[in-house]
C-alpha positions in Angstrom: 0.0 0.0 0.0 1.2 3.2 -0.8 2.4 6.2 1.7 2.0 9.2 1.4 3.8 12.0 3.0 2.4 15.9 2.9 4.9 18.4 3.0 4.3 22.6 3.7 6.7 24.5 1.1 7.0 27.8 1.1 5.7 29.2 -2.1 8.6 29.4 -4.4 8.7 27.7 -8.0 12.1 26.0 -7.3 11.5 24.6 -3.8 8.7 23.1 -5.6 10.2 21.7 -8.5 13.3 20.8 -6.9 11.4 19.2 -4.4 8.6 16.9 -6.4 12.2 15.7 -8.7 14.2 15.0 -5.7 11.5 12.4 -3.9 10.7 11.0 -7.6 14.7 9.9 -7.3 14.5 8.9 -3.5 11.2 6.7 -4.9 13.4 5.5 -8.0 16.5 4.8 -6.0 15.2 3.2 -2.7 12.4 1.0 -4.3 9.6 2.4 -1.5 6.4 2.4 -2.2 5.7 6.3 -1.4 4.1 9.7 -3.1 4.6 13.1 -1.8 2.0 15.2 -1.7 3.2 18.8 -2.0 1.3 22.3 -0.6 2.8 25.7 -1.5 2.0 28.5 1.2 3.1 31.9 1.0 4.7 33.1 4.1 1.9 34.5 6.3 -0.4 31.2 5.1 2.2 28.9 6.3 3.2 30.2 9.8 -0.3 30.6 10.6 -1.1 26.9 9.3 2.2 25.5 11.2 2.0 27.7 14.6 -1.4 29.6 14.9 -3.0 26.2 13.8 -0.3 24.0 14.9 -0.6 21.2 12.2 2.9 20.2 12.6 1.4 18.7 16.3 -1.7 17.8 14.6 -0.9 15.5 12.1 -1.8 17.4 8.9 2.2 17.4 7.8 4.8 15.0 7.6 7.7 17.6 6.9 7.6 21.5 6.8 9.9 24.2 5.4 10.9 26.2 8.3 13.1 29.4 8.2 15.6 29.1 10.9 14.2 32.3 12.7 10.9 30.3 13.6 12.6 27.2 15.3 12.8 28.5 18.4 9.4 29.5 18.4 8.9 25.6 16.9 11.2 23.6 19.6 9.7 25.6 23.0 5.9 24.1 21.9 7.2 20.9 20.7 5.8 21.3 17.4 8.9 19.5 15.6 11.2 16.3 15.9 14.9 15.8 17.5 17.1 14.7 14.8 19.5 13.3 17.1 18.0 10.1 17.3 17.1 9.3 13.8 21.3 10.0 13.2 22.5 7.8 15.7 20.1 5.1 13.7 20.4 5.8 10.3 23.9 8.3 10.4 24.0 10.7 6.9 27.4 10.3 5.2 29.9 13.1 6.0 27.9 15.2 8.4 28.5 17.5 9.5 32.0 18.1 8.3 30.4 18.6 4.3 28.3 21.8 5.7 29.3 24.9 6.8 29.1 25.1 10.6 27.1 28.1 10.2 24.5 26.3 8.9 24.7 24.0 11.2 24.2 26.2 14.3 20.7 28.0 14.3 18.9 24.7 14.6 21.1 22.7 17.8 20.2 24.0 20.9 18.3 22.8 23.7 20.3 19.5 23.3 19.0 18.6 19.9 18.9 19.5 16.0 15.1 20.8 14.9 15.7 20.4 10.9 18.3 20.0 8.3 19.6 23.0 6.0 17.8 22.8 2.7 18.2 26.3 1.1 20.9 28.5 2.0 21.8 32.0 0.3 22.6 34.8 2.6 22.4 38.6 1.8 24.7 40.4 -0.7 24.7 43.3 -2.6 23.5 41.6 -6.3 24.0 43.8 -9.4 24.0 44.6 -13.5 27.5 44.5 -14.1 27.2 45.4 -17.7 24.7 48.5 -16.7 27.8 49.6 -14.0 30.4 49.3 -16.5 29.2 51.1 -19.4 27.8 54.0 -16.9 31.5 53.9 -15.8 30.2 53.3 -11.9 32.1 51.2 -9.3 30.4 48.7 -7.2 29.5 50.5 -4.4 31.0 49.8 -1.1 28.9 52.0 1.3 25.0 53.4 1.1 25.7 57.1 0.0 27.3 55.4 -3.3 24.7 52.5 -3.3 21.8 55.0 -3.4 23.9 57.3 -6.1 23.8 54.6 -8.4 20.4 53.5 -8.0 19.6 56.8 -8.9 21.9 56.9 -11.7 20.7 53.7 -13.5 17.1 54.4 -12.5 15.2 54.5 -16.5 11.6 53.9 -16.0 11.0 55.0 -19.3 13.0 51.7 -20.1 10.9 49.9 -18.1 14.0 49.7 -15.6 14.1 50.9 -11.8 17.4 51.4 -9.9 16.8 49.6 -7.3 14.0 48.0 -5.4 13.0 47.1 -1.4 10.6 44.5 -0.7 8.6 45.8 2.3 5.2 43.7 1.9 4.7 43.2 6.0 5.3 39.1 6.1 8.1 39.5 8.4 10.9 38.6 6.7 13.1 41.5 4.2 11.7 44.5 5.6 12.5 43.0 8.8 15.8 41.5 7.7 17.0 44.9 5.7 16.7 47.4 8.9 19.1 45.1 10.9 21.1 45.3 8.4 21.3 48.6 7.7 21.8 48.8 11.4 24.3 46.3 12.1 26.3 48.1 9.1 26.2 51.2 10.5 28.0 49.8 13.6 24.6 49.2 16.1 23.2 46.3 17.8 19.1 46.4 17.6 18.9 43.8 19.5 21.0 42.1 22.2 21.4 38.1 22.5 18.2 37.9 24.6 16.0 39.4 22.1 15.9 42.6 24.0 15.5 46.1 21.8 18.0 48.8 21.4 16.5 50.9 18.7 16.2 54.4 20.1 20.0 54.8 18.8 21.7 56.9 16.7 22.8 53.8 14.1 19.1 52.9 13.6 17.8 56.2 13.4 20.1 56.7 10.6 18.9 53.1 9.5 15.7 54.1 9.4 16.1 57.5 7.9 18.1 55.8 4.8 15.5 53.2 4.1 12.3 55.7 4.4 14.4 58.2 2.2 15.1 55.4 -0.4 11.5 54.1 -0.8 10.0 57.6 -1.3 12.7 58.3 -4.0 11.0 58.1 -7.4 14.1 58.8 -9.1 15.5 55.7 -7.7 12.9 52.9 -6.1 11.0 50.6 -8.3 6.8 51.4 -7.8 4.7 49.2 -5.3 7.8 48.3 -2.9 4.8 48.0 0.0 3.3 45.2 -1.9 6.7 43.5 -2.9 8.0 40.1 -1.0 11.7 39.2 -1.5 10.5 36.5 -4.4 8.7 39.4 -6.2 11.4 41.8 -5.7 13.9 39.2 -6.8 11.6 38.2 -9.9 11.7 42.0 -10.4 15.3 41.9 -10.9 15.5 38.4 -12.7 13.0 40.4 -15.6 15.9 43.0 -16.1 13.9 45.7 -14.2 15.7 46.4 -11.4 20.1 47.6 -11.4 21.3 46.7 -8.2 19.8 45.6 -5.0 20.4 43.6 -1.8 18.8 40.5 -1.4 19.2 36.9 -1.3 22.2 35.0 -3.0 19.3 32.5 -4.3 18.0 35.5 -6.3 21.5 36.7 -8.4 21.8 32.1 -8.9 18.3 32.5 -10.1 19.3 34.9 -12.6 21.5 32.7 -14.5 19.7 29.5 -14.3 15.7 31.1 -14.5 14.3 30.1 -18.3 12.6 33.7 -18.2 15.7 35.4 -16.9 16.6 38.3 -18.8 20.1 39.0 -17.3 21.7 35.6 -18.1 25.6 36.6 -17.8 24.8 40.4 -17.2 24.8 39.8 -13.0 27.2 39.6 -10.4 27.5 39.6 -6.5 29.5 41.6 -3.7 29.1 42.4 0.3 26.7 44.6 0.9 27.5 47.9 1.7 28.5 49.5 5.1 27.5 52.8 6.6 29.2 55.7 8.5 31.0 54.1 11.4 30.3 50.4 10.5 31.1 47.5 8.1 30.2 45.6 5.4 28.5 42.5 7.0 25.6 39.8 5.7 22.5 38.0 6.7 22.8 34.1 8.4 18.8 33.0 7.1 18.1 29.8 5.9 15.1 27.2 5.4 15.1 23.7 6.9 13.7 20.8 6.1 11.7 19.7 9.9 10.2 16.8 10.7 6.4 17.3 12.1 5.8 16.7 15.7 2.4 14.7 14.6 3.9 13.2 11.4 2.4 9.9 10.7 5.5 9.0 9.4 8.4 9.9 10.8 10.9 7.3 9.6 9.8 7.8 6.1 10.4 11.1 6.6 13.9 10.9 8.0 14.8 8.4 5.1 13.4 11.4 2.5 15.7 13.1 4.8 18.8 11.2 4.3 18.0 11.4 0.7 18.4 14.9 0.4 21.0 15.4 2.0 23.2 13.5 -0.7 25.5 15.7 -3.0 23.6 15.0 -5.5 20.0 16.0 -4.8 22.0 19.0 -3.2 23.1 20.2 -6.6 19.9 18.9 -8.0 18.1 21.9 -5.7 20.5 24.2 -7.1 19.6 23.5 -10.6 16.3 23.9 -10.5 17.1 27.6 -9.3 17.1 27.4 -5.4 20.6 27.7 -3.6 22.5 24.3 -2.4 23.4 23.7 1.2 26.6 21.5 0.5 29.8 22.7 0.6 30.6 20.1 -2.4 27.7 22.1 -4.5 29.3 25.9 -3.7 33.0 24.4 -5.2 31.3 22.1 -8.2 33.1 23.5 -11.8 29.9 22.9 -13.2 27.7 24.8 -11.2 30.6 28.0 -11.4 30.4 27.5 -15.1 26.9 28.3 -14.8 26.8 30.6 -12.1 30.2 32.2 -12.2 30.1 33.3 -8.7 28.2 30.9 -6.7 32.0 29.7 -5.3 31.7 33.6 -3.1 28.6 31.9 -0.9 31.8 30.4 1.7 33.5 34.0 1.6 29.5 35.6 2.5 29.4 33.3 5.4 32.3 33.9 6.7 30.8 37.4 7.8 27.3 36.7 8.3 25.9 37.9 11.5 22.5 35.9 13.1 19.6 37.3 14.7 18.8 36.5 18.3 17.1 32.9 19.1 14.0 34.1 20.2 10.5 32.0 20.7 8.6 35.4 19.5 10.6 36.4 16.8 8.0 36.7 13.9 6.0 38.6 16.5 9.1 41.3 16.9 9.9 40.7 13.0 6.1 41.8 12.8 6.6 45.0 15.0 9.2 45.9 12.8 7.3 45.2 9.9 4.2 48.4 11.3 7.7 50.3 12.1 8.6 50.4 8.1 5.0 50.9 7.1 4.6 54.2 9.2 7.8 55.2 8.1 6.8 55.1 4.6 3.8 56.3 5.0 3.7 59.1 7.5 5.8 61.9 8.5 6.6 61.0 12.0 9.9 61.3 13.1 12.5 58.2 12.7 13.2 58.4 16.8 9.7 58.4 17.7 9.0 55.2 15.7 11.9 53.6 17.0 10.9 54.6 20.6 7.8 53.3 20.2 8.2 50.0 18.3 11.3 49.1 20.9 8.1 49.8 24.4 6.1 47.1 21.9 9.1 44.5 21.4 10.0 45.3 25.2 6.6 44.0 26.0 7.1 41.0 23.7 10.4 39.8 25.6 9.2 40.8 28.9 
């Protein structure tokens, strides 16, 4: 009889595809007697299905996507499986020492491991080298330059936008691009407990850049409000956008995207610093997890295990998502098709993580009404900061 295991995937054409090819093989290559039955959720419809619902206690999934900043939130109410013990059973080949430790770290703590790494990519500066070079404009290192040549390659009547910000409220970029902008400016919004430090000089700078940047016509792509990081990174893939910061995945997708219209025109770089800080990047990743209720949790590991091989590895990286394996960032034939997809060890290396937090989407979420009355109201930078670090205060309490 056959079994069937129900995955959550976040809503992204190559997690999808990569995904449905990748259990065909483990089906093909293992003899069982299984089918995968695949749902795609945006963002908001899957952390409400998997916490606000809790169908990864319930029973309705066998294995979720998780991003790494809702495990915490994931291991305190017990809503997904320890590892540990299906490794000491059925050990995968050459873990850990084939991953980079930092994707190893955001899922063990509390004495176990809550998922394995599936799709990695952290933030970078991603750009139209060929729209640089013929403007005769460096890469730019810091944000005075980056928004200088946003507005210098900004041609909408080319149907082409300098840059673009996605700030649709699902708390993920908008969230993720204010610590940045903070962190590179030499601040810490947050300390290792979660608790706020926003009323600060860095992320009132932060915060005056970003709203500056969106209400810049001469520079922003329209709509950033209702833009996610797919859209945005779509955006770019089209040829409509010059430079922007965003996920690795999105500069890969570029190159290996049958739509794409910048095949061979892109290229990657740190992101820029600001006055007093450095250039830095964004530690974010999804992991495969293992449902609490799943029906069928051996099945699942094995699926697991499957994964994990170099092979399916590069196989998720074909189909346009980023590879988690060390082996798949060095493969010639993967650089041959994404010429710099070798820089993802040197991105890491300065990757910064956000605080392990239970409550995190609910102080990404804070963040999130922070942005949207920036854009959209004149009150002052420091008063929103004030009051959105009283509401995360409250959170963390």
């Amino acid at each position: 009889m056959t079994t069937t295991l129900r995955i959550a995937v976040r809503r992204f054409d190559a997690f999808e595809s990569a995904i449905a090819k990748q259990f065909a093989d483990f089906v093909r290559t293992s003899g069982e007697d299984a089918a995968l039955d695949i749902q795609a959720l945006d963002l908001n419809p899957l952390q409400e299905a998997l916490f606000q619902r809790q169908e990864l206690k319930s029973g309705a999934w066998d294995l979720a996507f998780l991003s790494t900043d809702w495990l915490a939130q994931a291991q305190a109410d017990g809503s997904v499986a320890d590892l540990h013990p299906f490794l000491e059973s059925e050990a995968i080949p050459d873990f850990p020492a084939g991953w980079s430790p930092s994707l190893l770290q955001l899922q063990s703590f509390a004495g176990g491991i809550w998922g394995m790494p599936y799709h990695d990519g952290p933030q970078c500066l991603i750009y139209r080298k060929d729209l640089l070079e013929a403007a005769g404009i460096a890469v730019p290192t810091d944000w005075a330059g980056f928004h200088a040549a946003a507005r210098a390659l900004h041609a909408p009547d080319q149907e082409r936008y300098g840059t673009v910000l996605a700030l649709f409220p699902d708390g993920h970029n908008g969230f993720y691009d204010f610590c940045i902008h903070v962190w590179t400016r030499g601040g810490e919004p947050f300390g290792p407990d979660a608790s706020p430090n926003l009323a600060t000089p860095e992320a009132e700078a932060a915060l005056d850049f970003l709203r500056a940047l969106a209400a810049d016509q001469s520079a922003i792509a329209p709509g950033c409000r209702d833009l996610d990081s797919v859209q945005s990174g779509l955006l770019f893939c089209a040829g409509k956008v010059a430079l922007m910061t965003n996920w690795f995945g999105f500069a890969a997708l570029g190159e290996t995207w049958p739509d794409s219209r910048v095949k061979g025109l892109v290229d990657v770089a740190p992101i820029p610093a600001g006055t007093g800080g450095r250039s830095l990047s964004l530690n974010v990743f999804w992991v495969l997890a293992i449902a609490a209720g799943s029906r069928h949790p051996d099945l699942a590991w094995r699926f697991l295990r499957h994964l994990a091989t170099p092979a399916m590895d590069r196989l998720t990286t074909s189909e346009g998502a980023i590879g988690v394996r060390r082996s798949t960032w060095a493969d010639p034939q993967i650089n041959t098709t994404i010429p710099y997809f070798h820089k993802l060890d040197g991105l890491h290396a300065q990757a910064r993580e956000l605080p392990r937090h239970p409550r995190l989407a609910e102080i990404a979420h804070v963040v999130d009404a922070m942005l949207a009355q920036a854009v959209t109201t004149g009150e002052p930078s420091l008063a929103l900061l004030a009051q959105a670090e009283q509401r995360i205060r409250e959170i963390v309490r």
